[in-house]
C-alpha positions as CSV (number, residue, x, y, z in Angstrom):
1,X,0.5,233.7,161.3
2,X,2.2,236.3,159.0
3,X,5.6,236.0,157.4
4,X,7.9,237.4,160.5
5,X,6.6,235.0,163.0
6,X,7.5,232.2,160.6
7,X,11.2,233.9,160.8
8,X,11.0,233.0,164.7
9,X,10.2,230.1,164.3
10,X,13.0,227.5,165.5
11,X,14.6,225.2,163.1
12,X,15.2,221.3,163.3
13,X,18.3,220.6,165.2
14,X,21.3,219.2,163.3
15,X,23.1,216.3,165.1
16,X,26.7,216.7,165.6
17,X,27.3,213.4,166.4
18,X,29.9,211.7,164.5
19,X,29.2,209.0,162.3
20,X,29.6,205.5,163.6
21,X,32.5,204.1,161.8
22,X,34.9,201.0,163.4
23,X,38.0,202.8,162.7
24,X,37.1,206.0,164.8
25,X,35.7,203.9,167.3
26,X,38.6,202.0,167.3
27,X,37.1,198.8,167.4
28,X,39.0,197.1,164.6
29,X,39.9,193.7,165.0
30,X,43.6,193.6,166.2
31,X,46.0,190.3,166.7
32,X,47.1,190.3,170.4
33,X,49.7,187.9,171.2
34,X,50.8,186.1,174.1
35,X,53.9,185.0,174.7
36,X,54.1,182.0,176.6
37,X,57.1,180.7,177.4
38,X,57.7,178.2,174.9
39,X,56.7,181.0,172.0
40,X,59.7,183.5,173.5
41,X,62.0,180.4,173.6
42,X,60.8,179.5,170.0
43,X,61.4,183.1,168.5
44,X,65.2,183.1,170.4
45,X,65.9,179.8,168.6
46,X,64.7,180.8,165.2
47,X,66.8,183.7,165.6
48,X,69.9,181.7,166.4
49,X,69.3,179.2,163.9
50,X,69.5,182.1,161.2
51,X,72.0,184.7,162.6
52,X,74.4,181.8,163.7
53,X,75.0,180.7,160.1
54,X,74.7,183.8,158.2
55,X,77.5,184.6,160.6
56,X,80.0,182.2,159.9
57,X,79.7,182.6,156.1
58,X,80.2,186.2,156.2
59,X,83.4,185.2,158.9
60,X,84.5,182.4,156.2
61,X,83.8,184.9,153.3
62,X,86.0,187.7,154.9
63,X,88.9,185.3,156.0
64,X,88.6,184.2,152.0
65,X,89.4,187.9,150.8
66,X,93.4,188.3,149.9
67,X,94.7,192.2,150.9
68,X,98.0,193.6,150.6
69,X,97.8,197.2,152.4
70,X,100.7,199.4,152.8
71,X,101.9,202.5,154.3
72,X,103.9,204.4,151.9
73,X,103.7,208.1,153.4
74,X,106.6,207.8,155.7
75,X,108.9,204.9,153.5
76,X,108.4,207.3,150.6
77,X,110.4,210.3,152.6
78,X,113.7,210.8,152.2
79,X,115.2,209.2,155.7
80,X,114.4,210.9,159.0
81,X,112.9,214.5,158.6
82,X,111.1,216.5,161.3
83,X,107.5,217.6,161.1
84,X,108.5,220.8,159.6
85,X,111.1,219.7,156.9
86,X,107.9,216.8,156.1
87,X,105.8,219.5,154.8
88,X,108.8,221.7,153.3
89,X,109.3,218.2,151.0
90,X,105.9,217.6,150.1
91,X,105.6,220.9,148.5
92,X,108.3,221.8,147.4
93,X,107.6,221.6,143.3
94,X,111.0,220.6,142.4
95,X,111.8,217.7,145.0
96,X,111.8,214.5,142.9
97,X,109.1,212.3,145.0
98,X,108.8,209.1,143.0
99,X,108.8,205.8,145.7
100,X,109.3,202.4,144.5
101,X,107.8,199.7,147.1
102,X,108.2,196.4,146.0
103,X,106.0,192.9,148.0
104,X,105.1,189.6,147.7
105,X,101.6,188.7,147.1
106,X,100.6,186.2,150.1
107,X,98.0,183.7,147.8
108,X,96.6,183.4,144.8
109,X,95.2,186.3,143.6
110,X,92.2,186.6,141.1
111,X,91.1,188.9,139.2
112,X,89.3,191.5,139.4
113,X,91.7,192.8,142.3
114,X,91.1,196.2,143.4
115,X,93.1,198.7,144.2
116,X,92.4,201.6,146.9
117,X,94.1,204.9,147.9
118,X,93.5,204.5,152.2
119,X,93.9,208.1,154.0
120,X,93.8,208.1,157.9
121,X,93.0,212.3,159.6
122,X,91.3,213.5,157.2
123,X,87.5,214.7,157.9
124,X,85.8,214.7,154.7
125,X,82.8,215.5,156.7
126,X,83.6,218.6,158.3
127,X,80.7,220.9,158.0
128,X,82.4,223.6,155.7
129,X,84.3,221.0,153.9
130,X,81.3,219.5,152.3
131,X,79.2,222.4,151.6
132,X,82.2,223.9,149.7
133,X,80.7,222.9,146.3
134,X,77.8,222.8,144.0
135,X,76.0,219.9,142.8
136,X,74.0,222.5,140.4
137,X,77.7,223.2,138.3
138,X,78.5,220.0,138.1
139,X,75.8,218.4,136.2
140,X,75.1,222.0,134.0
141,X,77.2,224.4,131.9
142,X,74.3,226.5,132.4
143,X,75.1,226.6,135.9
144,X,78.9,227.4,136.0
145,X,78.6,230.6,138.1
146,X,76.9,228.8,140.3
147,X,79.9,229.1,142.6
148,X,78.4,231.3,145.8
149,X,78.6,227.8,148.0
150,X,82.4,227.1,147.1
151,X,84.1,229.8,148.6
152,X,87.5,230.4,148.9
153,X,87.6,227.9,146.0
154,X,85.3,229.8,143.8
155,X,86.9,231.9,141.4
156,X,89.8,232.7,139.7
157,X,92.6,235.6,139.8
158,X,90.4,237.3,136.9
159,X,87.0,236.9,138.5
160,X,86.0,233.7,136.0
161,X,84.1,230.6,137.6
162,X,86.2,227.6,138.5
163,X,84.6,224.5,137.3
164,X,84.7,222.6,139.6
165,X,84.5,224.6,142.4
166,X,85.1,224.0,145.6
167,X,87.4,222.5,148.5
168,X,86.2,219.3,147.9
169,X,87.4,219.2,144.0
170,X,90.2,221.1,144.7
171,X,91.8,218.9,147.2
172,X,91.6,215.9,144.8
173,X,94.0,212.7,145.3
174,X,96.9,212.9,143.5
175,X,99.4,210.5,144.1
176,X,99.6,207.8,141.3
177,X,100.7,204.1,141.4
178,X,102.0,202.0,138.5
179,X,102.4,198.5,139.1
180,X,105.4,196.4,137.2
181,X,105.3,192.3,137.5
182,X,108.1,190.2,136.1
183,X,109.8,193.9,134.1
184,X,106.6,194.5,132.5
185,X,104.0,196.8,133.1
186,X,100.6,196.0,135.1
187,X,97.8,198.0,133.7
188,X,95.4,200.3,136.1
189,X,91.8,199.6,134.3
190,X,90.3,203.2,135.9
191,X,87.2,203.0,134.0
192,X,83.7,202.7,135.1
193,X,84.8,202.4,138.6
194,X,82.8,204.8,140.1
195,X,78.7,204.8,140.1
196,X,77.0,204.6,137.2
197,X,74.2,206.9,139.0
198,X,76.6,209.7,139.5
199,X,77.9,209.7,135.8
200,X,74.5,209.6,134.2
201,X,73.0,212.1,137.0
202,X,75.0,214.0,138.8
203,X,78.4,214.8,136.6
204,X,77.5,216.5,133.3
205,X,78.9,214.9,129.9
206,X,78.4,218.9,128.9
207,X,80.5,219.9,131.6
208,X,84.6,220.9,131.2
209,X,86.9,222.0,133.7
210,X,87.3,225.4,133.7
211,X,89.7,227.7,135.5
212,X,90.8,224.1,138.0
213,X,94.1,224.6,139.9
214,X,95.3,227.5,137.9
215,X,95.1,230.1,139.9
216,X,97.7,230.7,142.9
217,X,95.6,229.0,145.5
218,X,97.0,225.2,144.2
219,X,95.8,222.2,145.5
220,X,95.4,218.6,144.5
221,X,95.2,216.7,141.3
222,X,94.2,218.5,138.1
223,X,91.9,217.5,135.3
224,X,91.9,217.0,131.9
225,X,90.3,220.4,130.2
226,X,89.2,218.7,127.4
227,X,87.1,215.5,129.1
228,X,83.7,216.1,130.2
229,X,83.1,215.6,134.2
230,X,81.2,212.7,134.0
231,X,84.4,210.7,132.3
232,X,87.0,211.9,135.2
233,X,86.3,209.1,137.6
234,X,88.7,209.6,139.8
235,X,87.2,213.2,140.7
236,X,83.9,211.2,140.9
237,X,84.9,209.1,143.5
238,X,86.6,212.2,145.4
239,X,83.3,213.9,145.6
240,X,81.6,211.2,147.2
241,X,82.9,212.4,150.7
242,X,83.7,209.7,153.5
243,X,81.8,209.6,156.5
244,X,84.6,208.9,158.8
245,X,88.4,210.5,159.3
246,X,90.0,207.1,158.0
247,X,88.7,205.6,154.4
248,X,89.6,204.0,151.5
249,X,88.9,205.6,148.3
250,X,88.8,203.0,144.8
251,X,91.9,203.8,142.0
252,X,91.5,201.5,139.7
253,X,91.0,197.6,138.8
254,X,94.1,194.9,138.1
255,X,92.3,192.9,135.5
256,X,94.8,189.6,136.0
257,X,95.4,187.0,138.4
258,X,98.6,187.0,140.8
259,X,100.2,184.0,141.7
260,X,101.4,183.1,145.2
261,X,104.6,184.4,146.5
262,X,105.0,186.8,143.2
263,X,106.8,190.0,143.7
264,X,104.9,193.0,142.9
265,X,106.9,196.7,142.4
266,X,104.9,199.7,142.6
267,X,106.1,203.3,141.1
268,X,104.5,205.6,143.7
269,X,104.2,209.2,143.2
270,X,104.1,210.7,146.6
271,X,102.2,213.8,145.6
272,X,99.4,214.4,148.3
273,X,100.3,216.3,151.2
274,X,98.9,214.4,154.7
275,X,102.1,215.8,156.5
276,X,100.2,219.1,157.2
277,X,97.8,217.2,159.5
278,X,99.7,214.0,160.6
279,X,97.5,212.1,158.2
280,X,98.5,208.7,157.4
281,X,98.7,207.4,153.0
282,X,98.1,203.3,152.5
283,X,98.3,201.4,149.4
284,X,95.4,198.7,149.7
285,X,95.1,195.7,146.8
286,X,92.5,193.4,147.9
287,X,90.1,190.8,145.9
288,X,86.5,190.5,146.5
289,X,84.2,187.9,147.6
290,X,80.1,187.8,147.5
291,X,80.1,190.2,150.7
292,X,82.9,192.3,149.1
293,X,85.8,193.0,150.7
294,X,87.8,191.9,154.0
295,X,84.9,193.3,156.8
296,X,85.3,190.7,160.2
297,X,82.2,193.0,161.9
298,X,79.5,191.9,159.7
299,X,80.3,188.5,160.4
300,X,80.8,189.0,164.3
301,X,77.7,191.2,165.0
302,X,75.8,188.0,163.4
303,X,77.5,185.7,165.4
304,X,76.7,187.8,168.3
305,X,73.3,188.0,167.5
306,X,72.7,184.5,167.2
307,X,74.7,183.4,170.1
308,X,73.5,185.8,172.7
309,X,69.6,184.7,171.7
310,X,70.9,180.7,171.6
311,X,72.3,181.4,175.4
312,X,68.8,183.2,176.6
313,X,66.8,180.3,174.6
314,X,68.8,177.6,176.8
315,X,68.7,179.5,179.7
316,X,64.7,180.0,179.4
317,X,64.3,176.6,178.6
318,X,66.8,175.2,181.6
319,X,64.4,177.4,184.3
320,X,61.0,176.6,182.8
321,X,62.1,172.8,183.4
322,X,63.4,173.6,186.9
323,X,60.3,175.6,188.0
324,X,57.8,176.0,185.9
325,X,54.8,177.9,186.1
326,X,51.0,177.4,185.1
327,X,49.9,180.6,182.8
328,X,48.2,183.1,184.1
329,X,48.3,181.7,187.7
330,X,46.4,184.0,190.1
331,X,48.9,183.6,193.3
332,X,51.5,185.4,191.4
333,X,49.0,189.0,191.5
334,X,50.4,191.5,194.3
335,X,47.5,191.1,196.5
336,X,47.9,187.1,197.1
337,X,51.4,187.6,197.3
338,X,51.3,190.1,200.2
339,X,48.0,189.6,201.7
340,X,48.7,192.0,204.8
341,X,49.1,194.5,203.0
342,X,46.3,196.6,202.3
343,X,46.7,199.7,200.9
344,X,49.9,201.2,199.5
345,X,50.9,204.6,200.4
């Protein structure tokens, strides 16, 4: 046999059949439960017996907060005015709009106590609203031309970057409170209220306003050129944007206690324009317990929970005494039950 009939000749066969392994033949052991009747009735009453109480602590926690919240946008106008004349107030740069609002704290009050700015209408997460800025300015100097993403807030009258840019920075809160107790003055602790993440990451301590509210497109609060973004807390917390049309926004911290029945005078500065778009300004001072602040839902939506699995358990339990039923009882199948039957079209 010479060499080309060896080139014919066929060549062992290579199996293609895959190799036997129990995961691609899935025949891996596997837990399969059955739930009997006493097993569902047991998993409803665990669940009760742990939503039920985490329920009414987070109802007794909640009804434990203390919160003063008041609406200051419409006492802080100057008597009756029309939509129109609203609007003609708030920016109008020479209108004197300083609102004292004096109340009487309802308990005991300890400290820390927290005070919020509360802004009702106002969609911080409309689509163009939060893509007007750029996270890349913020934490860089490198970066301040960065500013293609913040239009119509992105440069000045000469063509120089604003830093910040953007209609989220550039609408910033700026109405101010200053608290007086007794005819002396209540500090406003505003520092390290926002997140520490943001300030290390996100805000650079390299960073300085630039070009903010000077040009004449004017908007909210200004900033302080010579303090580095991640110091300006309050702009922090602005640029954290609010998933819903009403929110509370954190101001600052009252580092003291206030005693039952004390009056309280605030110095508002009714600055921030919410007449435009029929929005609503409160003035919220709550304290805090180990859930946080006043929130009845949590609290409810346990109770709920736990009661609505508590009523099923019972209600299980009440018809498996009444008539029960053997596991796995053959007469139940379709076939005994309708014996007549033979065939279903």
């Amino acid at each position: 046999m010479n060499s080309l009939d060896e080139s014919f000749r066929p060549s062992c066969a290579v199996s293609k059949k895959p190799k036997y392994s129990r995961f691609t033949q899935q025949d891996l052991p596997a837990c399969k439960p059955i739930l009997t009747p006493g097993t569902v009735i047991a998993i409803l009453l665990c669940i009760a017996v742990v939503f039920i109480p985490v329920g009414l602590s987070s109802l007794s926690a909640s009804k434990n907060v203390v919160e003063i919240v008041h609406r200051y946008d419409d006492a802080c106008l100057p008597g009756e005015l029309s939509d129109d004349e609203r609007v003609e107030f708030i920016q109008d740069a020479k209108t004197n709009k300083t609102c004292t609002r004096t109340f009487t704290v309802p308990k005991e009050m300890k400290q820390p106590i927290f005070v919020y700015y509360h802004l009702d209408n106002f969609y911080q997460n409309h689509r163009r609203y939060v893509k007007s800025r750029n996270d890349h300015q913020l934490s860089s100097p490198k970066n301040e031309f960065r500013t293609k993403s913040c239009e119509p807030e992105a440069l000045d009258d000469n063509n120089k970057p604003i830093v910040p840019c953007g209609l989220i920075a550039w609408s910033l809160f700026n109405d101010t409170f200053n608290f007086v107790r007794s005819s002396s003055p209540l500090p406003v602790n505003k520092k390290d209220i926002s997140w520490r993440s943001d300030r290390k990451n996100k805000f650079g301590s390299d960073v300085y306003p630039k070009n903010f509210q000077k040009s004449g497109f004017i908007g909210g609060a200004k900033l302080n050129d010579t303090m580095p973004l991640s110091e300006q807390e309050d702009l922090i917390i602005w640029m954290r944007t609010a998933a819903l049309p009403s929110f509370r926004k954190l101001y600052g911290k009252i580092e003291a206690d206030l005693q039952a029945d004390e009056k309280i005078t605030v110095v508002i500065q009714n600055n921030y324009n919410t007449y435009s778009f029929n929005g609503k300004k409160k003035l919220v001072i709550s304290t805090v317990t180990w859930i946080g602040g006043k929130n009845d839902f949590l609290g409810k939506t346990y109770l709920s929970v736990g009661g609505t699995s508590l009523f099923v358990a019972v209600s299980f339990g009440v018809l498996y005494l009444i008539r029960p039923r053997p596991l796995g009882d053959s007469a139940y199948l379709s076939w005994n039950r309708y014996p007549n039957l033979d065939s279903f079209d």
